[in-house]
Each structure stands twice: as structure tokens, then as C-alpha cells.
C-alpha positions as CSV (number, residue, x, y, z in Angstrom):
1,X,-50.7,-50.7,15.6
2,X,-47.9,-49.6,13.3
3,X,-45.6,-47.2,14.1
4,X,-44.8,-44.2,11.9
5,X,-41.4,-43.6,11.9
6,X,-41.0,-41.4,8.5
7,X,-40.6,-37.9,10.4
8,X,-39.7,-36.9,13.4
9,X,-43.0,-36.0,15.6
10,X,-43.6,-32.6,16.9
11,X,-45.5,-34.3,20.2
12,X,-44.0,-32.6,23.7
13,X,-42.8,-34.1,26.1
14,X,-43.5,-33.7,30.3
15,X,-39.6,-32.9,30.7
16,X,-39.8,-30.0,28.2
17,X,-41.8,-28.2,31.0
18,X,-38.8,-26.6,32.8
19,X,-40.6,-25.7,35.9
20,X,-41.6,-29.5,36.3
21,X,-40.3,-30.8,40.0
22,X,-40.7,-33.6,42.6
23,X,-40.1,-37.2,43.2
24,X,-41.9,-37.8,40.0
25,X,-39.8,-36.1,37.9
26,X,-36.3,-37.2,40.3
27,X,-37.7,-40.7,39.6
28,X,-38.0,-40.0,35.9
29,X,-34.0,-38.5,36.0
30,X,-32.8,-41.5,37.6
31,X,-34.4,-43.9,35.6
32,X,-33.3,-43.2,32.4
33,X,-29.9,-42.7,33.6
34,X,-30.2,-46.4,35.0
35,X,-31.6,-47.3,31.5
36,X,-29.2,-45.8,29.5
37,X,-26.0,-47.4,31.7
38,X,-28.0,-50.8,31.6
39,X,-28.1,-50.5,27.4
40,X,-24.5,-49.3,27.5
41,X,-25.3,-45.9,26.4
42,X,-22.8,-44.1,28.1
43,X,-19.4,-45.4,26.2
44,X,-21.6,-43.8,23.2
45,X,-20.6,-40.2,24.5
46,X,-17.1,-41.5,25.9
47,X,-15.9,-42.7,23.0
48,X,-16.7,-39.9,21.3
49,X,-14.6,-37.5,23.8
50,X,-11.8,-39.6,23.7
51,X,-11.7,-39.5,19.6
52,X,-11.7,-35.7,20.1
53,X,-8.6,-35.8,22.4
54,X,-6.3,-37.9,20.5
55,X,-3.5,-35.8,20.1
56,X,-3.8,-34.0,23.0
57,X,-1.5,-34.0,25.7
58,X,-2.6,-35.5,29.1
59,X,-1.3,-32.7,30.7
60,X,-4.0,-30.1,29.5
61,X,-6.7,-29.3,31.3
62,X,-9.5,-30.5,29.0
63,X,-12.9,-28.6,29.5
64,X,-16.3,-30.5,29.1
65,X,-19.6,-29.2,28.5
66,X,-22.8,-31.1,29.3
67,X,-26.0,-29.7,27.6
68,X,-29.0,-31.5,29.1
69,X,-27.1,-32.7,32.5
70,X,-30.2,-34.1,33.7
71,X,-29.2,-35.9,37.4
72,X,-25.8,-35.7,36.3
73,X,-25.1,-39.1,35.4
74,X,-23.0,-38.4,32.7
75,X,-20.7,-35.9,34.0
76,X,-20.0,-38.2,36.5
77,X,-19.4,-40.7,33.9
78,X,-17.0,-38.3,32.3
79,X,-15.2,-37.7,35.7
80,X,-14.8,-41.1,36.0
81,X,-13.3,-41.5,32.8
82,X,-10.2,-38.7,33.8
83,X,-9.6,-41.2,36.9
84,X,-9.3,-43.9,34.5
85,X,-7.0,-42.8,32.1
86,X,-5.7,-39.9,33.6
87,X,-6.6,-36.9,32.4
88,X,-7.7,-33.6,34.7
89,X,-11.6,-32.3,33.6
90,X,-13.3,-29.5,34.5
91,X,-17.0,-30.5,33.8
92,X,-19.9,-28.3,33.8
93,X,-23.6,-29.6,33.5
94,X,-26.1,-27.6,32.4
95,X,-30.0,-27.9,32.3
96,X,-33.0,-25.4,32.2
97,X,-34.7,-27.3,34.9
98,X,-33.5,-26.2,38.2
99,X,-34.6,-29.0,40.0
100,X,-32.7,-31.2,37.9
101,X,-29.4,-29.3,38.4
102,X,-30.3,-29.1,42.3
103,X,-30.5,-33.1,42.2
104,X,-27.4,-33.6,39.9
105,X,-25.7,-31.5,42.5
106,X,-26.8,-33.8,45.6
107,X,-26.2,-36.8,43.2
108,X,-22.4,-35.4,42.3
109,X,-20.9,-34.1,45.8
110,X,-18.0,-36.2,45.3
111,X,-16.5,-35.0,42.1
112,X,-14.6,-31.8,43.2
113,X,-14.4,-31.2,39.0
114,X,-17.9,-31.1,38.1
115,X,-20.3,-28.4,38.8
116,X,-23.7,-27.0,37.9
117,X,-25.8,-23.9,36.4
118,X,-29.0,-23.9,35.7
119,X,-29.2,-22.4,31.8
120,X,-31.3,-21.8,28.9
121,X,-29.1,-22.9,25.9
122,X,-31.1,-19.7,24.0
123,X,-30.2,-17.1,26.6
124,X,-27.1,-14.7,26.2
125,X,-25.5,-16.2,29.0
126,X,-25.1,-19.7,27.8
127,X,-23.5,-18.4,24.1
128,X,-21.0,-16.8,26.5
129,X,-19.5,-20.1,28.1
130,X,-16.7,-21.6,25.7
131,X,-15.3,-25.2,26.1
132,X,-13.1,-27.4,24.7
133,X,-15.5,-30.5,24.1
134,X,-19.1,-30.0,24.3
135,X,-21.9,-33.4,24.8
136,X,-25.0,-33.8,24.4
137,X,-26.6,-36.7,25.4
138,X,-30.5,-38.1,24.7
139,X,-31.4,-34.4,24.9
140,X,-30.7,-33.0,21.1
141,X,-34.1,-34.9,20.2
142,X,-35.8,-32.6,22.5
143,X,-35.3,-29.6,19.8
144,X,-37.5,-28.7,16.7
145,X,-35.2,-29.2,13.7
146,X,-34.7,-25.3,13.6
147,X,-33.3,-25.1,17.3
148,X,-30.9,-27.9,16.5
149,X,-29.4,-26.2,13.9
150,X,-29.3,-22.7,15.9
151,X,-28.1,-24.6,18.9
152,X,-25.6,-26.9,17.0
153,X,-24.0,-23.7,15.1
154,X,-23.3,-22.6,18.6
155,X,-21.7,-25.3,20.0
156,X,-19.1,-26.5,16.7
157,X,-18.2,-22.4,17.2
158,X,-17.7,-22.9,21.0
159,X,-15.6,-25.7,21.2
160,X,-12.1,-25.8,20.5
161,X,-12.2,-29.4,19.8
162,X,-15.3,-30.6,18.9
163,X,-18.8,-31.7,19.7
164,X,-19.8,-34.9,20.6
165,X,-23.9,-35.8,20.3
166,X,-25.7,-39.2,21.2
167,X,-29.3,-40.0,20.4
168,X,-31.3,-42.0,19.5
169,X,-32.4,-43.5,16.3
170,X,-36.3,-43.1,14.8
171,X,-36.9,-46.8,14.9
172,X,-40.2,-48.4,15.2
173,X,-37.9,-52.0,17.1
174,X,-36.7,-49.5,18.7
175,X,-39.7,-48.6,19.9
176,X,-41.7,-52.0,20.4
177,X,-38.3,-52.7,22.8
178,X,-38.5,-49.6,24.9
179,X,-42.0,-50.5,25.5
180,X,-40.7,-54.1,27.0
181,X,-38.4,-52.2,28.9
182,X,-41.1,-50.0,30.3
183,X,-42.7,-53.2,31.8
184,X,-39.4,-55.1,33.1
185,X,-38.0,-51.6,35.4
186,X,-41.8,-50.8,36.1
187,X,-41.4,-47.0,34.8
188,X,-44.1,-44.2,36.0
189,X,-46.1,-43.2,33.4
190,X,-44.0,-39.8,33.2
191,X,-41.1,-41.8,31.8
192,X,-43.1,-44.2,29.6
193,X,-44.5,-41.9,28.0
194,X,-41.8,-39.7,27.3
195,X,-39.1,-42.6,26.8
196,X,-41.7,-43.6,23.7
197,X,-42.1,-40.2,22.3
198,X,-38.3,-39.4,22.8
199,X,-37.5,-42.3,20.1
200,X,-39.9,-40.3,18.0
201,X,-38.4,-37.3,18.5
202,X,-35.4,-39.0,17.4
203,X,-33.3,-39.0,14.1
204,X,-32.5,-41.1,11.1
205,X,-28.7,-41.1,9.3
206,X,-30.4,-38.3,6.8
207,X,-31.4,-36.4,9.4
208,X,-27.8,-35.8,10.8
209,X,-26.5,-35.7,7.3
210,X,-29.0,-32.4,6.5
211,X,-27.8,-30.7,9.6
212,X,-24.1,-31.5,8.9
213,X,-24.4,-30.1,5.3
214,X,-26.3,-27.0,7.3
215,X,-23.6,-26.4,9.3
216,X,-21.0,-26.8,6.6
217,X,-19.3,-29.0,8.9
218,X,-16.4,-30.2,7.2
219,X,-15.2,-32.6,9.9
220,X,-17.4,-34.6,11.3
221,X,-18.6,-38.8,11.8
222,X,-21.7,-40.5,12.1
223,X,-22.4,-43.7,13.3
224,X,-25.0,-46.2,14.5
225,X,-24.6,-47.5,17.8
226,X,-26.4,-49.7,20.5
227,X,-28.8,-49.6,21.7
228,X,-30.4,-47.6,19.0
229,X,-28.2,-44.9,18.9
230,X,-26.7,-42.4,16.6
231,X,-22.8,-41.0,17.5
232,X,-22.6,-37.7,15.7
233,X,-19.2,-36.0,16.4
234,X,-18.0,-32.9,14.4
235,X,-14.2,-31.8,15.3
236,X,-12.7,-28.7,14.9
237,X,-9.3,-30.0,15.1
């Protein structure tokens, strides 16, 4: 069957159901955080904050935001990366679902600089929150191409240095491999099926270049990454 990657599909998926809970959806959390380490995913995001703080001095305090935390892998990710090369973070994760910030916060009890709120990124008190780097990571796609815009205006005005965004690419290899991957880590059917309509959900080059020219971002990279992935960063600085 051929895959029609021409648009972005305006199919749901089960995570967009906020009030979803249990070891099905903990299982789901974990496993695509296993997936995306596994395909390297995380140095997308990384890379991208570290190309927002060149210039800075390693003495500031750098502030991170994490839309779409998830179990917190990531932020955790992010800490790690302040070990490494010295630099103090305050992270903040934030998710609509509850139970994922509840888990994220079991998962994260050693990382004194990350914490948790459970937020709608529409409600008054998320535009409130200001940052100096805000990520997004395989979470963007989850937004009609209206709410991306609404949500990305929000974030390039929030941050004092920029916003870094990492998803993934419309691609029908892309998706013929996820589908192999679905059968080598034995996923539920929760994250198969989402995992496959995520990379329809996902974005082409033009797609990112229409929002940027939205935006009037005047600053601002985009580039293909493995596995399958788009690095969008806009700076402010």
C-alpha cells in the first residue's frame, strides 16, 4: 500500500487524550524515549541548545523550557548535558497530561534542577512562564498548523534566546522503517499506532519554511537530521 505523504494528516492520536493514564500509556512514554535515544534523537535538541548559548557566559544561569516533557527523558538529557560541560540549568518540563508529569517526576528524582507542572500550552498560565531557551521535542507534530503558529509566536516572544524544535520528517521510508521498528522492540498497539500516525503528522522543509515566513522570523536554521528529523531553531540573539 503506498503511503501519502503530500499533507500532513489531521488523524488523532491516543496521546492527545490528556486524561489518558496507566501502564499502557507509562509503557508508551518510555518506549519512545528508548526509541528516540536508540536513533540518536536526543543530540537533535542538544545541539540546538548549545548553538543558542554560544556567546554566553558559563556562569549564567541558563533557563530551559520543555514543551511536551513526556517521562522526562529529555530534561534529563538536558541536565546531563550542564554536568558535561558545565553549565548550571534550571529545567522545567511541561505536559497537559498529569500522569505523564507525575511519572517524569518519579523518573527525574535525582536532578535537583529539573522540575514539573502539569500545563495547557493555550491556558493564561503557560503565556506567563518566560525562559531563556525553549524545546520542543516530537511533540510540535501533535498541533494543527494553526496552533503551531499560535503556539510558535509564543515561544520566539518568550525566550530570550531562542527556540529550539525537533521533529520529525513526513517521509513514507520513514515510515516503512518505523514499522520495522515496531516489530524489533515489540511496541503495544498504543505506540504503533501513534508512532506511525506521528510521522504523518510530521513536516516537510516547506512546511517549516511557511511558518518561519509566518512568524517573520528573521533568525532562524533548518536542517535535516537522523533519523528522520527536522532541527528548526529560531534565535533571538
Amino acid at each position: 500500500m503506498l503511503v501519502n505523504t503530500d499533507h500532513r494528516t489531521t488523524k488523532e492520536e491516543f496521546l492527545d487524550d490528556f486524561s489518558l493514564e496507566g501502564d499502557e500509556l507509562r509503557d508508551a512514554l518510555d518506549k519512545i524515549a528508548s526509541i528516540n535515544q536508540w536513533l540518536g534523537g536526543n543530540k537533535v535538541t542538544l545541539d540546538g541548545i548549545k548553538q543558542l548559548l554560544k556567546g554566553q557566559p558559563k556562569e549564567n544561569v541558563i533557563s530551559i523550557l520543555d514543551v511536551g516533557c513526556g517521562n522526562g527523558d529529555m530534561c534529563r538529557a538536558i541536565a546531563e548535558l550542564g554536568k558535561k560541560e558545565g553549565i548550571q540549568f534550571t529545567i522545567l518540563g511541561i505536559d497537559a497530561n498529569a500522569y505523564a508529569v507525575n511519572h517524569a517526576q518519579a523518573c527525574s528524582e535525582f536532578y535537583p534542577n529539573i522540575t514539573y507542572r502539569a500545563i495547557n500550552v493555550f491556558e493564561t498560565e503557560f503565556a506567563s512562564l518566560t525562559y531563556d531557551i525553549a524545546v520542543c521535542t516530537l511533540t510540535l507534530h501533535h498541533f494543527p498548523d494553526q496552533e503551531i503558529v499560535q503556539l510558535m509566536d509564543l515561544l520566539t516572544s518568550r525566550a530570550r534566546l531562542g527556540v529550539v524544535i525537533n521533529d520529525l520528517e513526513r517521509s513514507a521510508l520513514a515510515y516503512r522503517l518505523f514499522q520495522l521498528i515496531c516489530f524489533v522492540f515489540q511496541l503495544n498497539n498504543l505506540s504503533k499506532e501513534d508512532g506511525l500516525t506521528s510521522i504523518l503528522r510530521g513536516f516537510k522543509r516547506r512546511d517549516l519554511e511557511v511558518f518561519s515566513k509566518q512568524l517573520q522570523a528573521k533568525n532562524y536554521s533548518i536542517n535535516w537530521r537522523w533519523a528522520f528529523r527536522y532541527q528548526w531553531i529560531l534565535k533571538n540573539r
